[in-house]
C-alpha positions as CSV (number, residue, x, y, z in Angstrom):
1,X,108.9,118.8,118.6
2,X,108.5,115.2,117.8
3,X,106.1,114.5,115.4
4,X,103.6,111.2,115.7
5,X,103.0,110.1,112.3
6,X,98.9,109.2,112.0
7,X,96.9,107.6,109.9
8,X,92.8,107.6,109.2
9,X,91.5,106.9,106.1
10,X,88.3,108.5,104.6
11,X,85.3,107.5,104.5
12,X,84.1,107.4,100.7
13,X,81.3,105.7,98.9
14,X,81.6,102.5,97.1
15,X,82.6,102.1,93.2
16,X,82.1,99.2,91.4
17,X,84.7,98.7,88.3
18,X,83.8,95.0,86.7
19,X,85.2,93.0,89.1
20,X,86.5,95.3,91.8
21,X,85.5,97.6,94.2
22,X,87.0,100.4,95.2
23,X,86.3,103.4,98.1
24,X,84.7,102.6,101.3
25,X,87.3,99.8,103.4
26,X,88.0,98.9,100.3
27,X,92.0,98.6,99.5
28,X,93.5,101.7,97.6
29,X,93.8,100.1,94.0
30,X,96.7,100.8,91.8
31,X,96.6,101.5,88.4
32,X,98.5,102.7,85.2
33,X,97.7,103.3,81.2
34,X,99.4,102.0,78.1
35,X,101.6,104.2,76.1
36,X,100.7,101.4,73.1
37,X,98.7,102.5,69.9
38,X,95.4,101.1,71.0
39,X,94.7,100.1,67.3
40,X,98.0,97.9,67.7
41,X,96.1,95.5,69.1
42,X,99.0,92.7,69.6
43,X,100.9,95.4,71.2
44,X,98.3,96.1,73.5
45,X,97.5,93.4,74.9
46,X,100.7,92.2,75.6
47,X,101.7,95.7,77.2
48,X,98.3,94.8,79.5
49,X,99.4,91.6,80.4
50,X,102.9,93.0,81.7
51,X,101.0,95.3,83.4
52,X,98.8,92.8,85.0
53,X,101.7,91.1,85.9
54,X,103.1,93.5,88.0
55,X,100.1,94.2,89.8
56,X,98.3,96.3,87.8
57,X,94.4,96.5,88.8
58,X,92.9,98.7,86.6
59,X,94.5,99.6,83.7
60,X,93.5,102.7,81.1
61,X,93.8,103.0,77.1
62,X,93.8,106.5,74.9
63,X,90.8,106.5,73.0
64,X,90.6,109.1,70.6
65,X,88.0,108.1,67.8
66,X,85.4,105.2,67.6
67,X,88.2,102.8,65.9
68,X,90.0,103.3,68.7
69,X,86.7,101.8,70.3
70,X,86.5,98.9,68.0
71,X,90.0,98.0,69.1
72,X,89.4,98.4,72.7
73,X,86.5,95.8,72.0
74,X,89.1,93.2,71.0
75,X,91.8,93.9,74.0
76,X,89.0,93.8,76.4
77,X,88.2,90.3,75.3
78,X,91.5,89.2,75.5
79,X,92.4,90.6,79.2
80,X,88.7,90.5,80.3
81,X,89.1,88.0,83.0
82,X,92.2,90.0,84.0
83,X,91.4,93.9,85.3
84,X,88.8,96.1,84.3
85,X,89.6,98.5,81.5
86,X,89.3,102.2,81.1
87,X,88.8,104.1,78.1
88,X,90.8,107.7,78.2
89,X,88.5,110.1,76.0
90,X,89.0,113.4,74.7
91,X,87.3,116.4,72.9
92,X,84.5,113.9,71.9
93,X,81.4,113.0,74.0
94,X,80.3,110.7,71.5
95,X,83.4,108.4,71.7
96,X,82.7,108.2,75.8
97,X,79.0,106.7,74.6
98,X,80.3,104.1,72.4
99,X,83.7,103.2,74.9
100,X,81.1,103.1,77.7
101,X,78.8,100.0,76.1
102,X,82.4,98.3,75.5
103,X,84.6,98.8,78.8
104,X,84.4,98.7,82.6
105,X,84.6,102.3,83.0
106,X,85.6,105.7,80.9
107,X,87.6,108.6,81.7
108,X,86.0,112.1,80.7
109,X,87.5,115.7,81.3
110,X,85.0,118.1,81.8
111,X,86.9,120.8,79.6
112,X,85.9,119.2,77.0
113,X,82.9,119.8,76.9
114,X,80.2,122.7,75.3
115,X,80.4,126.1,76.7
116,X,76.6,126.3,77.1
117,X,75.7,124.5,80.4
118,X,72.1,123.2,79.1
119,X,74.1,121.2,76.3
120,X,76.7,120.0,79.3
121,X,74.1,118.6,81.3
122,X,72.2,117.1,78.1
123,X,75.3,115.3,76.8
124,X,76.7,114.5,80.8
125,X,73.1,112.6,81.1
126,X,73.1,110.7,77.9
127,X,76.3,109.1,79.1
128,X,75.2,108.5,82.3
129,X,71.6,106.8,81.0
130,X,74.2,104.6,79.2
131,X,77.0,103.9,82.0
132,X,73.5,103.0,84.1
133,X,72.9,100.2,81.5
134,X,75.8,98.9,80.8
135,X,76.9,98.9,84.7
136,X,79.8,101.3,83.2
137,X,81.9,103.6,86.2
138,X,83.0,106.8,85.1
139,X,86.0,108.6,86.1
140,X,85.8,112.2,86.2
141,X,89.1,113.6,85.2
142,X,90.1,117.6,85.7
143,X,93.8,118.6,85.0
144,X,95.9,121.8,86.1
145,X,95.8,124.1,82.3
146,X,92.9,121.9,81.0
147,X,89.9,123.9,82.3
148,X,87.3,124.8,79.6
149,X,87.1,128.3,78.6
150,X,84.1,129.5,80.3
151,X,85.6,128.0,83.7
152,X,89.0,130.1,82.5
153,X,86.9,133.3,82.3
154,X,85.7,133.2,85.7
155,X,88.4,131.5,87.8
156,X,91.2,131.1,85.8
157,X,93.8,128.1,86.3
158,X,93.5,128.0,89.3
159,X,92.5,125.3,92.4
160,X,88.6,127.2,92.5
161,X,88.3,126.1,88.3
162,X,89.3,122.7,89.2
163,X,87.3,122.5,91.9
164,X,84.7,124.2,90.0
165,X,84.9,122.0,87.1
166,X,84.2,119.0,89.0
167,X,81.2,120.0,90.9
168,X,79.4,120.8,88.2
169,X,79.7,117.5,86.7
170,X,78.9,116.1,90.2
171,X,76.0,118.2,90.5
172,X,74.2,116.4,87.2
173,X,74.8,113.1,88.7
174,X,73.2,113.6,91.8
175,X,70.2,114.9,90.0
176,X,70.6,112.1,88.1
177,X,71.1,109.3,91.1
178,X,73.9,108.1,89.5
179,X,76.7,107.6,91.8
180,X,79.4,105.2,90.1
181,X,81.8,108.1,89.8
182,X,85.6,108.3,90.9
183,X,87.0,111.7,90.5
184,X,90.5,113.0,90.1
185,X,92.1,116.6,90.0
186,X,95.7,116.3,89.1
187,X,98.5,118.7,88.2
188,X,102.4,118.6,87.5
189,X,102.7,120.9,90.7
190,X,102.6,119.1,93.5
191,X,101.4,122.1,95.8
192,X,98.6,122.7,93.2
193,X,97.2,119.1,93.3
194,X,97.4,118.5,97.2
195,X,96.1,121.8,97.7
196,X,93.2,121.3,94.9
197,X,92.3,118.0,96.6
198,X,91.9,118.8,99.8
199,X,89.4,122.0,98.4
200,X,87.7,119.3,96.7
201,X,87.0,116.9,99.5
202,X,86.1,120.0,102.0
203,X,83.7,121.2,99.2
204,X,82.2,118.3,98.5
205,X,81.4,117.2,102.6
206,X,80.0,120.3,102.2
207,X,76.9,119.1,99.4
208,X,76.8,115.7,101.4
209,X,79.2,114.0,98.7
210,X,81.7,111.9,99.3
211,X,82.8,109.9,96.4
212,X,86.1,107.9,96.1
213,X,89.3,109.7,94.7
214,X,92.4,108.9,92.0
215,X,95.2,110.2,93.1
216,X,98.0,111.3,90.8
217,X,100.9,114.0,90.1
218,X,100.9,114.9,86.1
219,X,103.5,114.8,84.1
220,X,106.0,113.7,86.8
221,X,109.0,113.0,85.3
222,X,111.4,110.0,84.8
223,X,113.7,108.0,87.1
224,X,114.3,109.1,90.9
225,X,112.7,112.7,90.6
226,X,109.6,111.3,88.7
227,X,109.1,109.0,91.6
228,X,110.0,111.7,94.2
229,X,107.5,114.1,93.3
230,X,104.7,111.2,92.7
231,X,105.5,110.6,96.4
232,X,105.5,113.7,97.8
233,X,102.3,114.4,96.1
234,X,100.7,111.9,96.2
235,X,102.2,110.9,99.7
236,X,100.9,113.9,101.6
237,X,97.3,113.1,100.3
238,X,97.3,109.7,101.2
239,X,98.4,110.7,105.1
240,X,95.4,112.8,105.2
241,X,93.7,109.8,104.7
242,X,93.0,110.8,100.9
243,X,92.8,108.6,98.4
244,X,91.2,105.0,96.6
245,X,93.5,104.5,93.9
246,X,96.3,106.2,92.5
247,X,98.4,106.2,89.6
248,X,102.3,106.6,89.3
249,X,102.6,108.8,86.0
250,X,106.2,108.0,84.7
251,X,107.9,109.0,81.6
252,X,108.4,104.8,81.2
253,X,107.0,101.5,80.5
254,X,103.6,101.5,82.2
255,X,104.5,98.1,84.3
256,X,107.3,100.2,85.8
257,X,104.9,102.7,88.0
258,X,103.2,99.5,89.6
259,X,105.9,98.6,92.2
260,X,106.3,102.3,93.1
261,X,102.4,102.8,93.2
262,X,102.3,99.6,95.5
263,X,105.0,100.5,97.9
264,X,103.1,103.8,98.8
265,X,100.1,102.0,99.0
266,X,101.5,99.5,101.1
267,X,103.5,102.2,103.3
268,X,100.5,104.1,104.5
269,X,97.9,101.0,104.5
270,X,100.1,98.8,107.7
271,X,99.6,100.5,110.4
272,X,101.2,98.3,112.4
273,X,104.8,98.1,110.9
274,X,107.1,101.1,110.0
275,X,105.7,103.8,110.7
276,X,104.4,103.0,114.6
277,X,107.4,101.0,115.3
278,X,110.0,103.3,116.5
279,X,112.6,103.2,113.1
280,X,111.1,106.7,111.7
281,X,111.3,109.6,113.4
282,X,110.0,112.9,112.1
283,X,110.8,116.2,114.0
284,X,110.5,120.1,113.6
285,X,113.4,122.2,114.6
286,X,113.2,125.6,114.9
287,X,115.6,127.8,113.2
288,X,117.2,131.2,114.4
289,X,115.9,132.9,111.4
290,X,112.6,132.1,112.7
291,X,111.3,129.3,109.8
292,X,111.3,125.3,110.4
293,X,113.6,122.5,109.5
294,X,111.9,119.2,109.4
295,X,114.7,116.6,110.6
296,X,113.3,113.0,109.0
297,X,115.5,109.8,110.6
298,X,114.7,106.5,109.1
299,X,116.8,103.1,109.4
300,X,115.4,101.4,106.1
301,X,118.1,99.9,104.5
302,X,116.7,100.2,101.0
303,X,117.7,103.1,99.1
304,X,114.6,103.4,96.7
305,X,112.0,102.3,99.4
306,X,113.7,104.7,101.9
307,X,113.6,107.8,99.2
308,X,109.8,107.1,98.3
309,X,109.2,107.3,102.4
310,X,110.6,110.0,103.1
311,X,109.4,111.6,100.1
312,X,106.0,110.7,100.7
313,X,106.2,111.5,104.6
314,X,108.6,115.2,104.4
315,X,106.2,116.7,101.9
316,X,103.6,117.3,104.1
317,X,105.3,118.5,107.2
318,X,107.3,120.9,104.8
319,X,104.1,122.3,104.1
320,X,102.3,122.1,107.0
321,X,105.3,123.6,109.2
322,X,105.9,126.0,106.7
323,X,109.8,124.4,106.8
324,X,112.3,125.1,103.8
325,X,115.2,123.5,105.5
326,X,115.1,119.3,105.3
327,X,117.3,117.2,107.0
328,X,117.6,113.3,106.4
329,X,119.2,111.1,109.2
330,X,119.8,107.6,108.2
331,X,123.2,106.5,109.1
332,X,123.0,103.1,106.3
333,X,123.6,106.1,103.7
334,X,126.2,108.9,102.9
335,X,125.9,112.1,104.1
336,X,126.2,113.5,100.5
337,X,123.6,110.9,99.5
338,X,121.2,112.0,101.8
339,X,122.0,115.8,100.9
340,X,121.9,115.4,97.1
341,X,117.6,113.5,98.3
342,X,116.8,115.9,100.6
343,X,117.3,118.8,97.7
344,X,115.2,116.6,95.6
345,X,112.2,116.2,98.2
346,X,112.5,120.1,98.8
347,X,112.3,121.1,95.0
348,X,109.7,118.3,94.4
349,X,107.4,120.3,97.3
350,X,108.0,123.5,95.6
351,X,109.3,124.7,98.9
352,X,113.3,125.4,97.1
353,X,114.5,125.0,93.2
354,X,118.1,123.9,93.0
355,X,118.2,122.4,89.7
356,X,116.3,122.4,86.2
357,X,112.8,121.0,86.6
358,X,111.7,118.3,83.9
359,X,107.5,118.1,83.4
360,X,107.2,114.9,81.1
361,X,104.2,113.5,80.6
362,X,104.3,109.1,81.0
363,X,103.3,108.6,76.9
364,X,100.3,106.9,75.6
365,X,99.0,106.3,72.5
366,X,98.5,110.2,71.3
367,X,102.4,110.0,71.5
368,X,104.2,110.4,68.1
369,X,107.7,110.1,69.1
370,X,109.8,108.3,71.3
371,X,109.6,109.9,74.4
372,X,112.2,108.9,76.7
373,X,114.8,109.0,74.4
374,X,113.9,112.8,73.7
375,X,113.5,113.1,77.8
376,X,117.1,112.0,78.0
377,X,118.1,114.1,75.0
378,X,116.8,117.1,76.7
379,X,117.9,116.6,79.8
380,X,121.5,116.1,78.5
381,X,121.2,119.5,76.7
382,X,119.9,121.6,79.3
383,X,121.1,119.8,83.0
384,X,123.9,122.8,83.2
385,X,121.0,124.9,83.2
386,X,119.0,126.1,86.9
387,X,115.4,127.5,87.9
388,X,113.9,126.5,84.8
389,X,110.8,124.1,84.6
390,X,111.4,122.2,81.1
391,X,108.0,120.4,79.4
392,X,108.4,117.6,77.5
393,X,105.0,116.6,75.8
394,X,103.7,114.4,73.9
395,X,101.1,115.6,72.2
396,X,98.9,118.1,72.0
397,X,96.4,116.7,74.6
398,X,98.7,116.9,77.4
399,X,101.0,119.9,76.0
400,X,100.2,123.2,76.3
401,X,97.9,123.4,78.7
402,X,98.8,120.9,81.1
403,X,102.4,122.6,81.2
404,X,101.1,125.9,82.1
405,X,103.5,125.8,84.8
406,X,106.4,125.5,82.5
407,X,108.7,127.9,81.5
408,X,109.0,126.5,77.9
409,X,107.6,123.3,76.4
410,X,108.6,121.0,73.9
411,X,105.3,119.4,72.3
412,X,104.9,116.7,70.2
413,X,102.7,118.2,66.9
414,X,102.5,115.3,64.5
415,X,104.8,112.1,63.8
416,X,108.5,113.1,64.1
417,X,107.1,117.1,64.3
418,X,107.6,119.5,67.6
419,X,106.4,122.3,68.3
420,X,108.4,124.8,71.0
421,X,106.7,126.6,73.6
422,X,108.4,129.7,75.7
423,X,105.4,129.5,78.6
424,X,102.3,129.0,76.7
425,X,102.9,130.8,73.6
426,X,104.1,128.4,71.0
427,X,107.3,130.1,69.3
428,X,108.0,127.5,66.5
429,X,105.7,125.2,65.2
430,X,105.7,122.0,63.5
431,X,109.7,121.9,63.3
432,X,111.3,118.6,62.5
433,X,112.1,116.6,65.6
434,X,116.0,116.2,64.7
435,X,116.1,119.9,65.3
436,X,113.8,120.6,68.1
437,X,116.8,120.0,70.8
438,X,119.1,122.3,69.0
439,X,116.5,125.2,68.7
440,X,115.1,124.9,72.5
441,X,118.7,125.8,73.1
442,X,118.4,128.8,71.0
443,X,115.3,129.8,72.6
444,X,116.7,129.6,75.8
445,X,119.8,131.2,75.0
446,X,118.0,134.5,73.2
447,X,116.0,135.0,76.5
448,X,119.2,134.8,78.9
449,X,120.9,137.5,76.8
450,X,117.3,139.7,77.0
């Protein structure tokens, strides 16, 4: 069966962020965030203007404390003219007050906020009174493993806490008439974010909402595989029809996830080039054992455009057909070539592990170490290894919840500090980084021979 690959975008409201617009027929808008120290202010700005270079539209800064606000103050005045900023806050409503009176939008995860709803929805519309002032968006950010307790107790981590999460913030604003909100529920699985998106969007259609969406897969990874599973996540959503803007979340420089966030953006936006033209073909086969094996044929002559294609196409039919066999036709590559991507796209879909997973978050100013150095130092240790999920975080905001998926974790706990993770439980804490490598290996080791 020969598969016609469509396309009908969503119909969302409109957001304004300073000078752009996103949502409605608006274009999807790419983003990223900088892994600077925000109070390095030199070092931030110039990061921005890279960013801005490559394309960059909106562009997002950790923002942990009010002198992180001060600082912001100063970049924003120096990229103003540029792309609208957006302060990233955690654990502190207080911060998301002052950020909001400085930038063009902030970033809020509703885990972090009280347990008692009455306080939630006093503190939720105190920040909206201001963002109403100031003409301020707000993002409203939910991970995978950073619900709040009370949303734990009830649902647990799960696509219904998400889901959950967000509504409840939702709910406030529409009391509240406020609707400059973009929302975003994001997790390192890829099968846990599409799925927890498309439960979003059906549950809000439901309460006559329908506001514009960030897409992005957590903690993707580095090199080809980061932008694999970006793809396939954020690939299948965006063939629904889902999505307004969307971040690439590498384990890099920030101005590296532009291009790839563009080409997806790009790939699903003409409709009247690749993928009507004949030169992609996408067809279920079915096997004797009674599954599906998606065959994908593509003539692109571009190896990283082609693998970000078929990534961002396969995905969804694997799930959708139920497949776990993926073929690749494209005779401008090896066979082996093709083999070695279609593995790739089929452990980046959860649908088959065939080597060591790597969860790494992209870095940002929490960061106390150099992070893709230790990606690569891990990885070199542990490649020999298969079926594990490997985290590599950080800090402490990201790692351990947002690696819930992980089988162990390696989490940044203070300059030049780790701490080691088997699952969620944190086995050694606060070791020196020189010897966080050697001890994972340990770890690993004791529970192979138990």
């Amino acid at each position: 069966m020969q598969i016609k690959l469509t396309y009908d975008r969503r119909k969302t409201s409109t957001v304004q962020v300073g000078n752009i617009f996103l949502g409605s027929d608006y274009p999807i808008r790419v983003q990223t965030m900088a892994n600077t120290d925000t109070n390095d202010i030199d070092a931030s700005v110039d990061q921005a203007r890279r960013c801005i270079e490559a394309g960059a539209e909106l562009l997002r800064f950790t923002t942990q404390g009010l002198k992180e606000v001060e600082s912001l103050k100063e970049i924003h005045a120096q990229v103003l003219t540029a792309v609208p900023l957006v302060a990233d806050i955690h654990f502190n409503s207080e911060v998301a007050d002052a950020a909001a009176q400085v930038v063009e939008a902030v970033r809020i995860n509703p885990g972090n906020y009280s347990k008692d709803p009455a306080k939630i929805e006093e503190r939720f519309t105190h920040l909206l009174d201001i963002c109403r002032a100031h003409e301020t968006a707000i993002r409203i950010g939910v991970n995978h493993g950073s619900l709040s307790p009370r949303m734990m107790e009830k649902y647990g981590d799960t696509p219904e806490g998400m889901v959950e999460s967000v509504m409840e913030f939702l709910r406030i604003a529409a009391e509240q008439e406020f609707e400059n909100i973009v929302i975003s529920v994001k997790a390192s699985n890829t099968r846990v974010m599409v799925d927890t998106v498309r439960m979003l969007v059906k549950t809000m259609r439901k309460e006559h909402m329908a506001y514009p969406l960030h897409l992005g897969v957590t903690e993707a990874g580095e090199g080809e595989d980061g932008r694999i599973k970006s793809a396939v996540g954020i690939g299948a959503l965006l063939a629904d029809g889902i999505g307004d803007t969307i971040r690439v979340s590498l384990s890099e420089a920030p101005e590296n996830e532009i291009p790839v966030a563009q080409e997806l953006v790009d790939y699903f936006a003409d409709e009247d080039s690749i993928r009507y033209d004949g030169s992609v073909v996408a067809e279920v086969l079915d096997n004797i054992g009674g599954s599906a094996e998606i065959r994908y044929t593509s003539y692109e002559d571009n190896w990283e455009t082609f693998a970000l294609q078929a990534a961002a196409e396969c995905g969804r039919l694997l799930w959708e057909f139920k497949a776990t066999e993926l073929t690749l036709v494209n005779p401008n590559f090896s066979e082996t070539r093709l083999n070695f991507l279609s593995k790739d796209i089929l452990q980046a879909a959860r649908v088959r592990i065939y080597k060591t997973e790597y969860i790494s978050c992209p870095s940002c100013g929490r960061t106390l170490f150099n992070l893709e150095e230790t990606i690569h130092k891990v990885k070199e240790a542990t490649s020999h290894l298969t079926g594990l999920k490997i985290a590599i975080m950080g800090c402490i905001v990201n790692g351990p919840g947002e690696m819930a998926d992980a089988d162990y974790g390696y989490v940044g706990a203070g300059r030049d500090r780790i701490s080691l993770y088997r699952g969620k439980e944190c086995i050694l804490k606060n070791i020196p980084q020189e010897e966080a490598v050697e001890k994972l290996l340990e770890l690993i080791e004791q529970d192979k021979q138990h």
